[in-house]
N, C-alpha and C positions, 0 to 999 in steps of 0.2 A: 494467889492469882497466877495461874499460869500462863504464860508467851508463846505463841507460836505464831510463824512466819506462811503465811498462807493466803491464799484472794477471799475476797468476804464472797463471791458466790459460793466456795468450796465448801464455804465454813456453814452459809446457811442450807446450803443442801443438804450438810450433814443434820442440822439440828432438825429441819422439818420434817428428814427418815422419809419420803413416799406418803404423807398426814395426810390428808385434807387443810390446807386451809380456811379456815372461818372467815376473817378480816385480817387486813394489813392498812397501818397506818402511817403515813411515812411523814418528814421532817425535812426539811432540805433551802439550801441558800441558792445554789443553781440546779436548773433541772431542764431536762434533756429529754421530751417524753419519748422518741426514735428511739433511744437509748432504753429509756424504762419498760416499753412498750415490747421490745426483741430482746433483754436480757436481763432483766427483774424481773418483768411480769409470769414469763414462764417458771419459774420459781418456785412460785406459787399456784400452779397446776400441775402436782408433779405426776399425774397420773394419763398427761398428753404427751404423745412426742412431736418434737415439731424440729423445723429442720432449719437450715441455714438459709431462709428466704423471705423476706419481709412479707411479702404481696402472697407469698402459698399460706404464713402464718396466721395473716390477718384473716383468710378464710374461715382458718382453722377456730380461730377466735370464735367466731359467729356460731358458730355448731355449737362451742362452750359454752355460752352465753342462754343459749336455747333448753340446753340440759341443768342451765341451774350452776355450772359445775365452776367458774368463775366465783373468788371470792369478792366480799365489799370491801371497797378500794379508796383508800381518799389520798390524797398530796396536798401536803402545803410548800407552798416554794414563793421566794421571794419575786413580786413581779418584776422587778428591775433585771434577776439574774438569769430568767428563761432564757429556752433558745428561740429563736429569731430563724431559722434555719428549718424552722419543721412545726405541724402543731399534732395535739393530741389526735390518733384515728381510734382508739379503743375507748369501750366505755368504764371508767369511771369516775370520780369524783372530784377537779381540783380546786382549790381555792389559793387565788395569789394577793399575800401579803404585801399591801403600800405602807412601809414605814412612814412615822408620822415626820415635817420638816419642822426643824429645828434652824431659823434662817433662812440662809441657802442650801443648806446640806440636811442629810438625815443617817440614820445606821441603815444596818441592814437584818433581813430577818434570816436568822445565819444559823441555828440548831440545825443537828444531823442524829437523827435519831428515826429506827426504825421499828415498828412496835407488831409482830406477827402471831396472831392466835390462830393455834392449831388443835387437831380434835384429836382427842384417844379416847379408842373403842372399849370402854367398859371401865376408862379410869378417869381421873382427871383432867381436863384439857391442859393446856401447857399456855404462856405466854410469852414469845421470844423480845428481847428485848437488846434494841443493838443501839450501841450507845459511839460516837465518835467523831471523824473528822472528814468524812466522805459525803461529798456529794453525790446526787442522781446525774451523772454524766459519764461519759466514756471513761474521763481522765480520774474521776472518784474510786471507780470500782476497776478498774482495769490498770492504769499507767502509773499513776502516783504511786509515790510510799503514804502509807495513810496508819493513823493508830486508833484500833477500834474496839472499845471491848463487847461482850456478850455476857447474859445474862438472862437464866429462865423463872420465869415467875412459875411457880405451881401452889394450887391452894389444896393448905393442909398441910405441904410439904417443904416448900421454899416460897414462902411467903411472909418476908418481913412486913411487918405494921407501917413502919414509917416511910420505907422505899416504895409500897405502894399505893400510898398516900400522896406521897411528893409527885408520882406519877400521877396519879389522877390530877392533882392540882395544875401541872405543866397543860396537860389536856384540856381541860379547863378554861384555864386563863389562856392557854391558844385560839381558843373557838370564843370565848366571851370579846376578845379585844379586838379577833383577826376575822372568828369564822364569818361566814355565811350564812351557811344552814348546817344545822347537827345532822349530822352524815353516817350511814347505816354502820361502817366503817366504826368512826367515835363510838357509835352506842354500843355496838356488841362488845371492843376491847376495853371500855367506861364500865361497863354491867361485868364485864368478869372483875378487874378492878374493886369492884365491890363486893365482891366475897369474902366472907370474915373468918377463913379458916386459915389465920394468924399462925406465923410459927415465931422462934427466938428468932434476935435482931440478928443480923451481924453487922461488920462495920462496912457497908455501905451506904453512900449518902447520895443523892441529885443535888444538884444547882442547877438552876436556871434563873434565866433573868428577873421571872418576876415577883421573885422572894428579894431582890435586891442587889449591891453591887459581888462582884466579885470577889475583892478587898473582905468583905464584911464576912464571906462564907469560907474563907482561909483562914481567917482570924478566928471565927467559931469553931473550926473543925480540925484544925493544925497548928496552928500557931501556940495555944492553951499548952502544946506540950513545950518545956523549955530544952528538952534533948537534942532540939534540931540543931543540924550544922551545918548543912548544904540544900540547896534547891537545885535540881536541872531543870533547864527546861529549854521545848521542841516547840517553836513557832515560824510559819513561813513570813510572818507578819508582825509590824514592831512599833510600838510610839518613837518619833524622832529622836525622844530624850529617857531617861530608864527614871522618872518619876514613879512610873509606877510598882518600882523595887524598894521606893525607901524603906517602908518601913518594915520589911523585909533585911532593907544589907542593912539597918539601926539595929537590930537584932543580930549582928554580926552572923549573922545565916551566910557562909558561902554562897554564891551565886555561878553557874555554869550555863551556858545558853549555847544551842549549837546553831552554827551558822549557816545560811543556805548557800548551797556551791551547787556546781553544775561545769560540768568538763573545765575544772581547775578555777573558774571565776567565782568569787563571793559573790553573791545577787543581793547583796545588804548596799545601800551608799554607804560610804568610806567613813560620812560625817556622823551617821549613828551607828556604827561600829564604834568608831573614837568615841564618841560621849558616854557611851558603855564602858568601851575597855577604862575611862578616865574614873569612871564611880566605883571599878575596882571587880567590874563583870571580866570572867575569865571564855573564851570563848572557844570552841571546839568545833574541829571538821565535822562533817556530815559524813557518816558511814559509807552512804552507795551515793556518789555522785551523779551516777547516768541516770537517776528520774527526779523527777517533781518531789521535797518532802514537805509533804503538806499536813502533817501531824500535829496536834496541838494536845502537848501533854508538859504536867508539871507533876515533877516526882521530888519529895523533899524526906530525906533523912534523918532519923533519929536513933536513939541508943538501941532503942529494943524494936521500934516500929520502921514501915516504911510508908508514906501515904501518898498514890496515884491517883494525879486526876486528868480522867481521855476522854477530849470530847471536841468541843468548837470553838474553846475561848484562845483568841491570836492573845500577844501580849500588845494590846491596842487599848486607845482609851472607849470608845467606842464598846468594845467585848467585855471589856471590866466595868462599863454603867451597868445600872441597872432600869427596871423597867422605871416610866412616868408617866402616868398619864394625860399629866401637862406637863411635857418633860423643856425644862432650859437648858441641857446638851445633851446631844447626839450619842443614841445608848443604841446597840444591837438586842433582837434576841437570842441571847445563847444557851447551852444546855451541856452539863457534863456528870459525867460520876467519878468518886473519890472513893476509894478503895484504899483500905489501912488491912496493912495486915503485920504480925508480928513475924519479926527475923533474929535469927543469930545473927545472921553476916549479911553487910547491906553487898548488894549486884546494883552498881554502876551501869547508865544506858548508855554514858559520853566517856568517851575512850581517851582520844587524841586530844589535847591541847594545842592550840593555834601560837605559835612564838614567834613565825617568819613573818617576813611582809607577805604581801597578799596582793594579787589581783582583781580589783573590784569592775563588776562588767557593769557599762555603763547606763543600761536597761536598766537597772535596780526597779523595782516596783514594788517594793517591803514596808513601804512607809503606811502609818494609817490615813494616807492625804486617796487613798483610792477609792474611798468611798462614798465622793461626793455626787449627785445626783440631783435630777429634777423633782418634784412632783409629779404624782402622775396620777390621770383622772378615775375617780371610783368607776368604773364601768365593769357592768356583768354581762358575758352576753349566755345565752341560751338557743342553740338552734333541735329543732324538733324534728325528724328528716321523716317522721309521717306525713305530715303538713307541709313541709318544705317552709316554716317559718322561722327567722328569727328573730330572736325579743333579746331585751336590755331593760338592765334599770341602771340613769345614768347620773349620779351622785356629782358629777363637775358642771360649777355655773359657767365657769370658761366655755366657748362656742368650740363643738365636738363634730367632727365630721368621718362618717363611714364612708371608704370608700373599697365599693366592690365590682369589682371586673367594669373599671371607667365609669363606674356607675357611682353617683356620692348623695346619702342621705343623713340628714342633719338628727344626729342624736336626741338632741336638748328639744327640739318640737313631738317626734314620734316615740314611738315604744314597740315598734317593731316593723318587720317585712317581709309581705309574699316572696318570696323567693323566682317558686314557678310563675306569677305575672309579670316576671320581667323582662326587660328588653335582653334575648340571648338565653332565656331562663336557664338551656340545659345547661351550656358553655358555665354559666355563673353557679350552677349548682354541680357541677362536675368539678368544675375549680377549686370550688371550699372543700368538699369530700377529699380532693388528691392531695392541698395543702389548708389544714386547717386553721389556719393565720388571720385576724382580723387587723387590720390597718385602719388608726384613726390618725385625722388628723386633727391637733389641740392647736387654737387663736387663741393666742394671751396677748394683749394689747395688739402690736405689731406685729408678734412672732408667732410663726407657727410650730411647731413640734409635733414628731411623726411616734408613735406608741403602737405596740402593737399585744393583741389578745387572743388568748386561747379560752373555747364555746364548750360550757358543758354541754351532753347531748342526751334527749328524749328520742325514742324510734332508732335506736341505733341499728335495729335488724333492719331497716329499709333507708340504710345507708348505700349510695350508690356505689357497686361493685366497681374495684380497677380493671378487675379482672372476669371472664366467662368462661366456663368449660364449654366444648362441643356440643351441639345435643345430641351426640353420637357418643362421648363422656358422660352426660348426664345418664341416659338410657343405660349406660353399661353403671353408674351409680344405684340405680334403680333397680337392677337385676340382683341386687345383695340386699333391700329392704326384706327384712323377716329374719334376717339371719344374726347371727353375734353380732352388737354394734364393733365390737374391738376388728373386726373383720371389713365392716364398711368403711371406720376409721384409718386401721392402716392403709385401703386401696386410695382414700383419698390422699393422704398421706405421700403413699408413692406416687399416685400418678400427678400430684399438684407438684411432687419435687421434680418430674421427669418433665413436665408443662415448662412451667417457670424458668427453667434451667435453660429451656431453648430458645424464648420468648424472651428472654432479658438480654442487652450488652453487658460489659466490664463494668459499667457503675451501677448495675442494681435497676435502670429502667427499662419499661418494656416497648419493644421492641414493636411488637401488635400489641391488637386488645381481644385477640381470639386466637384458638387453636387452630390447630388443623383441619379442616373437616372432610372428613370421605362425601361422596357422591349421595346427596337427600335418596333421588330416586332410587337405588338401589338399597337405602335403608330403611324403604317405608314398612315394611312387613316388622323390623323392628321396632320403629317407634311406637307404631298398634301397641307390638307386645310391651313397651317399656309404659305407655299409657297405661294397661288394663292393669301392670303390677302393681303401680303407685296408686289405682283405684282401691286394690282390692286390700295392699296392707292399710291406706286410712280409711275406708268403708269396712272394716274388718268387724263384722257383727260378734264376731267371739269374744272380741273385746268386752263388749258389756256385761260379761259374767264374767268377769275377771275382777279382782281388788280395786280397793278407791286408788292405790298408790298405782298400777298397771295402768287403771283410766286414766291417771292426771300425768303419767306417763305420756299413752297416746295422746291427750289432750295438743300435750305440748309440740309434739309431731306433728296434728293434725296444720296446727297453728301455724310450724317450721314452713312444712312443704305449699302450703299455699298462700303465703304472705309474707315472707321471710325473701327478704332478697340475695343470697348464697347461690355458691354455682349449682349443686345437686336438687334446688329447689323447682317445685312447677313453675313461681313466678319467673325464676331465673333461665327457665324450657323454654317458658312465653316469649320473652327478652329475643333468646337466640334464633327462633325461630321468624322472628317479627324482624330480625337482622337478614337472616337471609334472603325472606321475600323482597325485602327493597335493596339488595343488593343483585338480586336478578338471579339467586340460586335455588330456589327452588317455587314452582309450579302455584298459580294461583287456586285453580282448585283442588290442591291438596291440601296449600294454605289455609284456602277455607275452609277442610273438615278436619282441619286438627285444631282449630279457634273454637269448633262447633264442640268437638268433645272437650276442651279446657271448660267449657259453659256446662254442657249438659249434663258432663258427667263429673265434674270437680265444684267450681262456684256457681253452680245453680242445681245443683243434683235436689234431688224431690227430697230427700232425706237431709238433706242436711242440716235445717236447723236444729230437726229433733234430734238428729246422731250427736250433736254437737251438745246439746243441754246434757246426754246421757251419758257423757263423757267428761265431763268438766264438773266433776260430782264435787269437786274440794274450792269449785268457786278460783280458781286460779286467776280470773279476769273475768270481767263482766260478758255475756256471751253480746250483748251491743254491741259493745266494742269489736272484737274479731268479724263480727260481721258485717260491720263496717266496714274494715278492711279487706273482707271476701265482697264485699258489694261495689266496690271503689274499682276494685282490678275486674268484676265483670262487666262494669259499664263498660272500661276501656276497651277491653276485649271486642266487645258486643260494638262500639263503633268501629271496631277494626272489622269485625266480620262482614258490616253495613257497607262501610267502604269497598270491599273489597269483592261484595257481590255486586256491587254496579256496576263494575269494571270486567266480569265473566258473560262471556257467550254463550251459555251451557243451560239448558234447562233448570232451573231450581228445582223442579219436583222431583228431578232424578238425582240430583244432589241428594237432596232431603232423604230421599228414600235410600240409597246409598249409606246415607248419616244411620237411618234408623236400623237397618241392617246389620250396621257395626255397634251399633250401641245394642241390639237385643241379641247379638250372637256373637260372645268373647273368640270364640273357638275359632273363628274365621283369620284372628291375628293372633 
């Protein structure tokens, strides 16, 4: 087992080499999706660049999503340890774990294990497997000292029997005890899991909680050697009293434990330092005291062997139960790997012995007493941002109250709500899009208690934009359809970095909610042309003698640009355009015949439902569907046009004829 001192991005960039990603499954006690969402999740697309901007990224997102090119994504995280500070805006999977109450208190769901299947072209797929002490948050993958190992599954080649076995069972019994729903995520890294092309064992083993306590899995797997003499071990976190060493120091096993410090103060209380040092624990500084060590490793010595185990278990009583289904105390779930390998010469991690008095800072927070907690009500929410509905299924008899922008709906009678029928609709439905936070409030007898949830999401593409390009942007996006996508990709790229940069202050908010926009009337001869381009590449008849894979290509495009809410999109041209006119910038009856052509010649074109079957050869979606949502944005349009001729002084028929003119003769724009 080799050591090296490096950030777990660096490490997993290296192992995923530019792959594709298949699925990533992740594991986690606190989770920060702001955090996962701008520096995990690109990771895992290593074939986008994206740049140092939340609001340019999350665009960027949406174009992935469209191509397919995003892997299946699931989290599990403890709901007690979310952040409160931010909810999920990307789409994929999470499920939040409610430990069961044991009394008044409960454990926590506390594994850190990150599971990533990547493709190789014409050989095996690979399966990364990060096993450790890190959480999904800034302070996990960034600030702290954290101890992580790595390890790749490949069948055929590095595929033990029984490490992939254990793994599958953790998987398993995570989703039978905790999941929700078996998640696309689960099945794909479940289904490689089960490939039988077994190699020889080595001495690698899992634990986790629900083979049983921790105790039981030391004793089986290290203890049986009688050559041990020493144990170290690395925990931010401690039971009050070192019970859980007995029968470890009865075995006359040395015992070393390194303490946590931080610019010179122990962060242990004085009084479980003493009860240690008095059972005959020897106690050693922490190496780099300027960060957080949050490492949770136990390394124990013997004549010829050494055996490591990195993963999540604090030395807390909590960490060392094991699972119960009708559990009488307070168990977390944990997960680690032990690693035994043969030495000549045992390598010490604990250097310095502690012999002086000490400093204890008064803060202390080491003890296992920080894990007590409420109950908190089974509630799932789901919002669908096609529909603008959200639903719930809500598991607590306790009286449960939603409340959304001053507005409060009683969980425990409904199962769900219009969004758009509300009082404020857009205000309420812009608000969830920019923080996706749910705020309930739980009545238990007298008391109330404030909870809060994060919605998995259905229609993510007609999620509402933070942000708009120009349509003097857009048009200039449109002028490079047909061309290398890698070409459309970097311009947006640049110009979403060059946007953003000017539209934001110092903390990341924007500033506006639109660009700059040149003069309408002196762009119209453009618009024309930026109109007939995005006609002609998705009306593009060449397309149908092309491959099934080419159609369902275009398919997907066809789908992007007229129903996709993204800045380079038509619906997203409609948006901007439909801004201007009620801002007084540009001209009603121009207004009206560029409404006329979004109808005539995009969502109501004579051709489109049959272009649309002749293209959708692999059944990608029902063609119902999309046309529902081509027929949803031309109602709107088409009352916009209604309105907006009642309000002109202009002849219609010279309109119209005007209209027809443009539409049977490209050449004119």
């Amino acid at each position: 087992m080799n050591v090296t001192d490096s950030t777990l991005k660096e490490r997993l960039v290296d192992q995923i080499n530019g792959r594709r990603v298949i699925a990533a499954l992740f594991y986690t006690f606190n989770f920060d999706p702001k955090f996962f969402e701008n520096y995990v999740m690109p990771i895992l697309v290593p074939s986008q660049t994206f740049i140092n901007n939340s609001i340019a990224n999350n665009i960027l997102w949406r174009k992935l999503y469209k191509d397919n090119a995003v892997p299946a994504i699931t989290v599990y995280f403890d709901q007690d340890a979310k952040s409160t500070d931010n909810g999920p805006y990307l789409d994929y999977k999470l499920v939040a774990v409610s430990m069961p109450m044991v009394g008044k208190n409960k454990g926590n769901f506390h594994p850190k294990h990150s599971f990533i299947l990547v493709e190789n072209t014409g050989a095996e797929n690979e399966l990364i497997v990060i096993t450790g002490s890190n959480n999904i948050t800034q302070s996990g993958w960034c600030e702290n000292i954290e101890c992580i190992s790595e390890k790749m599954l490949i069948n055929g080649k590095e595929f033990p029997r029984e490490l992939r076995k254990s793994i599958k069972s953790f998987i398993e019994a995570t989703y039978r005890n905790y999941g929700k729903l078996w998640t696309i995520a689960e099945d794909k890294i479940f289904s490689y899991l089960n490939k039988i092309g077994y190699t020889n064992e080595r001495e690698i083993y899992l634990f986790n909680s629900f083979q049983g306590d921790f105790q039981n899995f030391i004793d089986l797997n290290i203890l049986n050697d009688d050559s041990i003499h020493t144990l170290e071990i690395c925990s931010p976190y401690f039971k009050n009293t070192p019970d859980l060493l007995k029968l470890i120091g009865d075995k006359k096993i040395k015992i070393k434990i390194q303490a946590p410090f931080r610019n010179g103060y122990c962060f242990l209380d004085q009084n479980v330092y003493d009860s240690y040092k008095q059972q005959g624990v020897k106690w050693y500084y922490q190496a780099d005291e300027s960060r957080n060590n949050h490492s949770k490793v136990y390394r124990f010595y013997g004549s010829t062997k050494t055996y490591t185990i990195i993963g999540s278990v604090n030395l807390t009583a909590p960490a060392w139960n094991g699972f119960a289904a009708k559990p009488k105390q307070i168990f977390n779930i944990e997960s680690a790997l032990l690693y035994v390998q043969k030495v000549d010469t045992q390598n010490y991690i604990l250097k310095k012995e502690i012999k002086e008095e000490l400093k204890f800072s008064n803060g202390a927070t080491t003890s296992e007493e920080w894990h007590e907690r409420y109950e908190v009500p089974d509630i799932q929410f789901v919002i669908d941002w096609s529909t603008k509905n959200l639903s719930w299924k809500n598991a607590s008899k306790n009286k449960c109250i939603l409340e959304i922008f001053n507005q409060k709906f009683d969980l425990n009678s409904s199962k769900s709500v219009d969004l758009s029928a509300l009082k404020n609709a857009h205000l309420v439905i812009e608000s969830i899009a920019r923080k996706p936070l749910l705020k309930v409030i739980e009545t238990m007898e007298k008391t109330e208690r404030e909870h809060y949830y994060y919605a998995n999401q259905i229609g993510f593409e007609k999620r509402p934009l933070e942000f708009r390009f120009s349509s003097t942007d857009i048009i200039d996006a449109w002028e490079l359809l047909g061309n290398e996508s890698s070409e459309l990709n970097d311009w947006l790229v640049n110009r979403l970095e060059q946007v953003t940069d000017i539209m934001q202050d110092e903390s990341g908010i924007l500033i506006s909610d639109q660009t700059v926009e040149k003069s309408l009337l002196n762009e119209m001869a453009r618009h024309f042309y930026g109109l007939v381009k995005l006609e002609q590449f998705l009306y593009d008849d060449s397309v149908l003698n092309k491959s099934k894979p080419q159609k369902a290509s275009h398919f997907k495009n066809f789908k992007y640009y007229l129903t996709y809410d993204n800045i380079d999109t038509l619906f997203s041209y409609y948006r901007e355009v439909y801004r201007l006119k009620h801002d007084g910038k540009i001209l009603s009856v121009y207004y009206w015949l560029l409404l006329n052509i979004l109808v005539n010649n995009f969502y109501g074109a004579t051709n489109l439902k049959k272009f649309l079957k002749q293209i959708n050869v692999e059944d990608l979606e029902k063609d119902s569907d999309i046309l529902k949502s081509i027929e949803e944005i031309r109602n709107e349009i088409e009352i916009e046009i209604e309105m907006v001729g009642k309000t002109l002084n202009v002849d219609k028929r010279k309109m119209k004829w005007a209209l027809s003119i443009l539409n049977t003769d490209h050449e004119l724009y």
